[in-house]
C-alpha positions as CSV (number, residue, x, y, z in Angstrom):
1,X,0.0,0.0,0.0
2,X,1.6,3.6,-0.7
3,X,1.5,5.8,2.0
4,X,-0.8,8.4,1.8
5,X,-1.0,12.2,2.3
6,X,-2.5,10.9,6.1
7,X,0.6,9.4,6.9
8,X,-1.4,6.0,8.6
9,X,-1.1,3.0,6.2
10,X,-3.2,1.1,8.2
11,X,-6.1,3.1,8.1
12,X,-5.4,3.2,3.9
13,X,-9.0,2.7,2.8
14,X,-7.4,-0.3,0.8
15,X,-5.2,-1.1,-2.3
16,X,-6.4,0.7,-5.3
17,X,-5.5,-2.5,-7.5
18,X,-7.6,-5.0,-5.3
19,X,-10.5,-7.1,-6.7
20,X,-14.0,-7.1,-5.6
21,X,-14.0,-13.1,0.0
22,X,-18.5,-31.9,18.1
23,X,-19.5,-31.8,21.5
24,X,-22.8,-32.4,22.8
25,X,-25.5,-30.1,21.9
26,X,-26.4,-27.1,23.7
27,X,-29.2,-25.2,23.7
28,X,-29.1,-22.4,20.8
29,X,-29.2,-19.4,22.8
30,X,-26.2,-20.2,24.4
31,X,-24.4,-21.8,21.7
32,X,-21.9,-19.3,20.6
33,X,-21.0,-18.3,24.0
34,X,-20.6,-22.2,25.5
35,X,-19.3,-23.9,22.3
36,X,-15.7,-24.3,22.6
37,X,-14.6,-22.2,26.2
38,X,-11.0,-24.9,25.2
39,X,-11.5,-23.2,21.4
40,X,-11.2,-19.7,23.1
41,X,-8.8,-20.3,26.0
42,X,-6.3,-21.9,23.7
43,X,-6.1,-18.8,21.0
44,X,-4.8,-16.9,23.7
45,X,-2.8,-19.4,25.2
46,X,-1.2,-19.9,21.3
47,X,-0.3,-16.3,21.5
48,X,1.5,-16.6,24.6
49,X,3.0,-19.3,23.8
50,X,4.8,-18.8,19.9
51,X,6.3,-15.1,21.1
52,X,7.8,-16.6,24.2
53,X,6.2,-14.7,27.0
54,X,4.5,-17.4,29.2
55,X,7.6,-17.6,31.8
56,X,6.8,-18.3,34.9
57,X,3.2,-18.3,34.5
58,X,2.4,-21.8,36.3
59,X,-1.3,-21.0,36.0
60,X,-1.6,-22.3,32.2
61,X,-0.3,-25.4,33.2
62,X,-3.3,-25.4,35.8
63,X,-5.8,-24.3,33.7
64,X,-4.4,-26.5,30.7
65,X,-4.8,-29.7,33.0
66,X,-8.4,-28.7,33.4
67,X,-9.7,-28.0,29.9
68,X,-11.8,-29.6,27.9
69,X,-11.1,-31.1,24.4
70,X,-13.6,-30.4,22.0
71,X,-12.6,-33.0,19.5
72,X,-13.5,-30.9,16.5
73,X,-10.3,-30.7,14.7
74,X,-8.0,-33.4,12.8
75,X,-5.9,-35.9,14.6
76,X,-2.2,-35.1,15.0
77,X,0.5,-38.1,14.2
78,X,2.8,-38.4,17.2
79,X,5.7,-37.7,15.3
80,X,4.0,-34.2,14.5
81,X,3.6,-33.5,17.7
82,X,4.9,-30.0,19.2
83,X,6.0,-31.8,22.2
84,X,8.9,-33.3,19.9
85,X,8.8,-31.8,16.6
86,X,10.3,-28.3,15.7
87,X,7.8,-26.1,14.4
88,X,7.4,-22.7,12.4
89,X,4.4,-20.6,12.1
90,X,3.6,-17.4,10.6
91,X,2.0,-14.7,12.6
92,X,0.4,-11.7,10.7
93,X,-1.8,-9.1,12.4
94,X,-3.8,-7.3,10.1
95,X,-5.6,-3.7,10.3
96,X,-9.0,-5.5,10.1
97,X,-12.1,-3.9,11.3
98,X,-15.7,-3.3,10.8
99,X,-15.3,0.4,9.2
100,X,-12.9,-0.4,6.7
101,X,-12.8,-4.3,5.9
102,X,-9.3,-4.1,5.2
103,X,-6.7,-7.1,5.7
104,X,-3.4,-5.1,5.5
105,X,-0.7,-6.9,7.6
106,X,1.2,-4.2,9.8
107,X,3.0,-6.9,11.8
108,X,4.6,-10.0,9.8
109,X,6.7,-12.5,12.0
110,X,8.0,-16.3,11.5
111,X,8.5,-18.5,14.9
112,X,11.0,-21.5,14.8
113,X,10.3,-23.4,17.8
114,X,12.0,-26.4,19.4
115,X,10.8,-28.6,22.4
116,X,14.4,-30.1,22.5
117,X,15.9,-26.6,23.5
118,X,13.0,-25.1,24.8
119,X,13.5,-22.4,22.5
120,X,12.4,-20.1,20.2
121,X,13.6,-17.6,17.5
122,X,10.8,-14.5,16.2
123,X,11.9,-12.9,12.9
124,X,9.9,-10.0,12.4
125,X,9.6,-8.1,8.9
126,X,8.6,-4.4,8.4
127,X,5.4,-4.5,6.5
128,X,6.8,-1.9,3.7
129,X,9.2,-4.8,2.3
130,X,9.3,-5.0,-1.1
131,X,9.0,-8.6,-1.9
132,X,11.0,-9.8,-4.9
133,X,10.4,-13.3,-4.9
134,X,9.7,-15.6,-8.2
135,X,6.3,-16.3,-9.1
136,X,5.0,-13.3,-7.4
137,X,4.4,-9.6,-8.7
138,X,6.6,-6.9,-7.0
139,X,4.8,-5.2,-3.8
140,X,4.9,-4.1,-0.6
141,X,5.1,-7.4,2.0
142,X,1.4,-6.2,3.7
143,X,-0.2,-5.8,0.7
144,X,-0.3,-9.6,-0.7
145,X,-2.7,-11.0,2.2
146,X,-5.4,-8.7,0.9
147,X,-5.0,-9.6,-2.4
148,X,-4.7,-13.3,-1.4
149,X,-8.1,-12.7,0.5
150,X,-10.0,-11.0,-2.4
151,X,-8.5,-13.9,-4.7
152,X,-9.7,-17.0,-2.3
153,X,-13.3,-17.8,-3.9
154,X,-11.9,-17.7,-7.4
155,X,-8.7,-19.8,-6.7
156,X,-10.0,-21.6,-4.1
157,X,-6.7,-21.4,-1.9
158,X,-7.2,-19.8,1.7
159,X,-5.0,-16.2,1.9
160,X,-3.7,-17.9,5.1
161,X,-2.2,-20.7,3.3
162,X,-1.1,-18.4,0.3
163,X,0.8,-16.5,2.8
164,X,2.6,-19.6,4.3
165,X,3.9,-20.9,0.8
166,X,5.1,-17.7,0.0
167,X,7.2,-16.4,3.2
168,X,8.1,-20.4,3.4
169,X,10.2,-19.5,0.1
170,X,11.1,-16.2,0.8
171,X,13.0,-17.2,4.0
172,X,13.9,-20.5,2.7
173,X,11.9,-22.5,6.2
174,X,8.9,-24.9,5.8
175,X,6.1,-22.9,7.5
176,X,4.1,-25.4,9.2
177,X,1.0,-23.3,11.0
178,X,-0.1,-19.5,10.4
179,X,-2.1,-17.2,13.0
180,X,-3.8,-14.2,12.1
181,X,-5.0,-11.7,14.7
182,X,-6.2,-8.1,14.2
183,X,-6.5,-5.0,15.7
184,X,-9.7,-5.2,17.1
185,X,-8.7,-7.9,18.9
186,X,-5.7,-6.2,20.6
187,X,-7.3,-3.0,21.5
188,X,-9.2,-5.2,23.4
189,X,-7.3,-6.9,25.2
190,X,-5.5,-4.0,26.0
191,X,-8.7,-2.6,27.6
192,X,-9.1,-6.0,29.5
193,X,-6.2,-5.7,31.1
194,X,-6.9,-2.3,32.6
195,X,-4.5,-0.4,29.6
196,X,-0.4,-0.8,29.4
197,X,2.3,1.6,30.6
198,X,4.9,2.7,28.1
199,X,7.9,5.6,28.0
200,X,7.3,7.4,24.6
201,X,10.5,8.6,23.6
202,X,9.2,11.7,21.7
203,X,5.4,13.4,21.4
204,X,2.9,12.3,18.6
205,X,0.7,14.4,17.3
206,X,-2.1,13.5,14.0
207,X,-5.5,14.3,13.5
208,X,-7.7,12.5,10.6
209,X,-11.3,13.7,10.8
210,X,-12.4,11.1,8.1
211,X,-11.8,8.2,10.4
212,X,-11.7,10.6,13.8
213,X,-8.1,9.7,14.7
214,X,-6.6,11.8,17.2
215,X,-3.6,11.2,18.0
216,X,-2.0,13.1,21.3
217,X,0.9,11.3,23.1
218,X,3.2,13.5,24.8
219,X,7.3,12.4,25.9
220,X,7.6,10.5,28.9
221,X,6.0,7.7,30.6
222,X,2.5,7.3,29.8
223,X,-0.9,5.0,30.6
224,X,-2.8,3.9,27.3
225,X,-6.4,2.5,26.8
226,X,-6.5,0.1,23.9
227,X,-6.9,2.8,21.1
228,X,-4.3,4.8,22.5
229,X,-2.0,2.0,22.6
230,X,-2.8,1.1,18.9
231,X,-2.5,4.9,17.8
232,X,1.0,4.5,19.8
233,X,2.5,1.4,17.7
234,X,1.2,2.5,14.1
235,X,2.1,6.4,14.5
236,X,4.2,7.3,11.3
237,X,4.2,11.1,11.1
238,X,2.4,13.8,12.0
239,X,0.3,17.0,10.2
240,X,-0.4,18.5,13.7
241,X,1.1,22.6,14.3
242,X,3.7,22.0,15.7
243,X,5.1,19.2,13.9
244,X,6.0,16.2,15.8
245,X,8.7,14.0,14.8
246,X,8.0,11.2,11.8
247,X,8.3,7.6,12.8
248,X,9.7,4.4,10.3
249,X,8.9,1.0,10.1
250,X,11.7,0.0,12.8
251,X,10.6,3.1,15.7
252,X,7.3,1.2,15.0
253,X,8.2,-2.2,15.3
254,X,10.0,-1.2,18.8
255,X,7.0,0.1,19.9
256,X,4.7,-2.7,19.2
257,X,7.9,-4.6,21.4
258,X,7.3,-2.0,24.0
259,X,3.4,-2.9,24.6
260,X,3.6,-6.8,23.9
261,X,6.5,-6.7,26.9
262,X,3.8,-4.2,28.9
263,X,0.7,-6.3,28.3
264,X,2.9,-9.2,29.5
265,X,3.8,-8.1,32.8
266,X,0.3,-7.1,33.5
267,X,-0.5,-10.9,32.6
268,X,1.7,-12.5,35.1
269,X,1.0,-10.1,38.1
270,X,-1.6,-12.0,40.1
271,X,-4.5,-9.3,38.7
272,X,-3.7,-10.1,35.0
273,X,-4.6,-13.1,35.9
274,X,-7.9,-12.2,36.8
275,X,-8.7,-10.4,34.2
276,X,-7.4,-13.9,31.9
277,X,-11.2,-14.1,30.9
278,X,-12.0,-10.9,29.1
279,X,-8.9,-11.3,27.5
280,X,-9.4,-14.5,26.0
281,X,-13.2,-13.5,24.8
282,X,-10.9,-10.1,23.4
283,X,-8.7,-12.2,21.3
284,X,-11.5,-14.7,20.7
285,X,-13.4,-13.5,17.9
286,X,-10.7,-11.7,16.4
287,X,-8.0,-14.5,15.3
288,X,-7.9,-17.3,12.9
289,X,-5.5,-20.0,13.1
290,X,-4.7,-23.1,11.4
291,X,-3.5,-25.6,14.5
292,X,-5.1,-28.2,15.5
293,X,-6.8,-28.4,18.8
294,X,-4.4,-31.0,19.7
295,X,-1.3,-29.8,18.5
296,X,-2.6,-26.4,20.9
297,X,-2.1,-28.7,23.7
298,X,1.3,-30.2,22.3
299,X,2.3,-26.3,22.4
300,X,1.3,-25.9,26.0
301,X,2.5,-28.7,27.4
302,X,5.8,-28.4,25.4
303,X,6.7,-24.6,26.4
304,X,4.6,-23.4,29.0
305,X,7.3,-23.2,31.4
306,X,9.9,-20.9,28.5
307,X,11.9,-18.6,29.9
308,X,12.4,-14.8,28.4
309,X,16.3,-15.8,27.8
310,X,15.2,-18.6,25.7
311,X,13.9,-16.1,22.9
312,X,15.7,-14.9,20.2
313,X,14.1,-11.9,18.6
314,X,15.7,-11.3,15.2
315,X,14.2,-8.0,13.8
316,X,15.2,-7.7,10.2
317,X,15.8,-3.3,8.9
318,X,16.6,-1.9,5.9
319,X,16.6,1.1,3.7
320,X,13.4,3.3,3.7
321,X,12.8,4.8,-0.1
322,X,9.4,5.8,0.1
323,X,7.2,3.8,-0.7
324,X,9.4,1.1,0.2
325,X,12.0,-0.6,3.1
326,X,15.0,-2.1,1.0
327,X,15.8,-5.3,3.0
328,X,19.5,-5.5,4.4
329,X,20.5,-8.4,2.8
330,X,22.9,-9.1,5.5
331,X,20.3,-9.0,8.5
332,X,17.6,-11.4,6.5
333,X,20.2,-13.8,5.7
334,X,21.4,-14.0,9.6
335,X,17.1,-14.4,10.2
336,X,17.5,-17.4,7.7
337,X,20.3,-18.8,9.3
338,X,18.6,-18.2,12.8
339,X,15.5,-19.7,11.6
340,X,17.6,-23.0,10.4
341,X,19.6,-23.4,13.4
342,X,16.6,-23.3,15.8
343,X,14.1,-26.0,13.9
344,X,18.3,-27.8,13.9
345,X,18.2,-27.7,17.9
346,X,21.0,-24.3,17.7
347,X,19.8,-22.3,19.3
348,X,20.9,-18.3,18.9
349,X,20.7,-15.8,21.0
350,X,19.6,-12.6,20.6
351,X,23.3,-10.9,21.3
352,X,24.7,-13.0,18.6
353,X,22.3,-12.2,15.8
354,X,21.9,-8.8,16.9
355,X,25.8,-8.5,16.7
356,X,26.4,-7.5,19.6
């Protein structure tokens, strides 16, 4: 998507090239709310879980032993298992909602995991890639789920699994699972959580009256509701008087680092854990995700108790030429390598691939 005279990609009203996408009964007024409680507990558990963060929190090994299994997905094959096989899966959260039916992807990571080393490595893009990849036209990385989705009832191929073929060959790993989640779904479960603290390094300021953004964050440390904490992370520049300083793909994605870490310390603290339910029915209706119920388990059981240390968080840069981030050839090819050496038992940490 080319960034507009607004500055905000992700509230782009949408590419200008796009195309025109069992348990025992219960009684129907309660059926979407009692179908799967497992279903919804395990979506955020899943989250959790492939970023790393559920150190220390013995209560999902509690509430995992207590679940129930709905039995409404496919079998997995032992040797599949998460509890002994490495695993990759795409994570994409798109700019989805309501108002403008849009798909963008603003965040684009791959997880290797391994039960062996109880380990993971994140690789995180910046959505203004320009993907040069064989077989696929030239375009900004977030723009090809959208197109994928508007394409799905002709070709007949979910965007999900589009998506998983295609950054499978673009950082040369066999994707094996892909989670999307959008925004909706973590303003809300910001707001569950009471909000999230964060130190803004400078002041934001950007006003859009066609989709009533207001964005006012001033330097220093601050308390954000859900919205606020969204306008935080997607901030690019501003059209306020005074000016505030503009923002790239990589202030961004250190930012959206910032608010995961904060919404993760409020999880663990004994009132997060209160508060576990609204999250989940936050997140809920919000993601999709191609795991198995099982294999959700397998991930549970195989890295609930993963420690912060044990992730490596390989955030790839490059050169911003508007429209477009360049990708440092050097830094994706050390995300390859990273990616390899995990599923291979290797595991790299984050000082070494960050070169320090």
């Amino acid at each position: 998507m080319n960034m507009g005279s607004n500055g905000l990609p992700p509230r782009d009203r949408g590419d200008k090239n796009k195309k025109s996408p069992s348990k025992k009964k219960v009684d129907q007024s309660n059926k979407k709310k009692r179908k799967s409680p497992f279903h919804k507990f395990m979506k955020i558990v899943m989250i959790l879980v492939i970023l790393g963060v559920v150190a220390g929190i013995g209560y999902l090994y509690m509430l995992f032993n207590n679940v129930i299994d709905t039995g409404n997905n496919s079998p997995v094959a032992a040797e599949d298992s998460a509890k002994v096989k490495p695993l990759t899966m795409l994570i994409l959260g798109t700019d989805y909602r309501e108002e403008t039916k849009t798909h963008l992807t603003d965040v684009v990571m791959v997880a290797s995991m391994n039960p062996k080393t109880d380990s993971v490595t994140l690789v995180s893009l910046p959505r203004d890639t320009l993907i040069k990849l064989d077989g696929y036209s030239q375009r900004k990385l977030n723009s090809y789920y959208p197109r994928f989705k508007t394409a799905e009832k002709e070709s007949g191929v979910k965007a999900e699994e589009e998506m998983r073929v295609m950054l499978s060959k673009y950082l040369d790993v066999n994707i094996d699972y892909v989670t999307v989640l959008n925004f909706k779904g973590f303003t809300d479960a910001v707001d569950a959580l009471g909000g999230v603290d964060v130190n803004a390094t400078q002041n934001m300021c950007y006003n859009d009256t066609a989709d009533g953004t207001k964005i006012n964050i001033t330097k220093g440390p601050q308390h954000l509701d859900g919205d606020e904490a969204l306008d935080y992370v997607r901030y690019r520049k501003s059209n306020c008087d005074p000016q505030t300083p503009a923002s790239d793909d990589f202030s961004r994605n250190q930012r959206q680092n910032e608010v995961l870490h904060s919404m993760l310390d409020q999880m663990k603290s004994l009132g997060g854990v209160t508060k576990i339910g609204k999250v989940v029915n936050a997140v809920s209706d919000n993601m999709t995700t191609t795991v198995e119920s099982e294999q959700m388990k397998n991930f549970i059981a195989a890295y609930w108790d993963m420690s912060k240390e044990n992730v490596n968080f390989v955030p790839v840069t490059g050169t911003w030429n508007s429209p477009y981030v360049y990708i440092n050839e050097g830094e994706l090819s050390k995300a390859k390598e990273a990616l390899a050496q995990e599923l291979a038992g290797n595991h790299i940490s984050s000082e070494t691939t960050s070169g320090k």
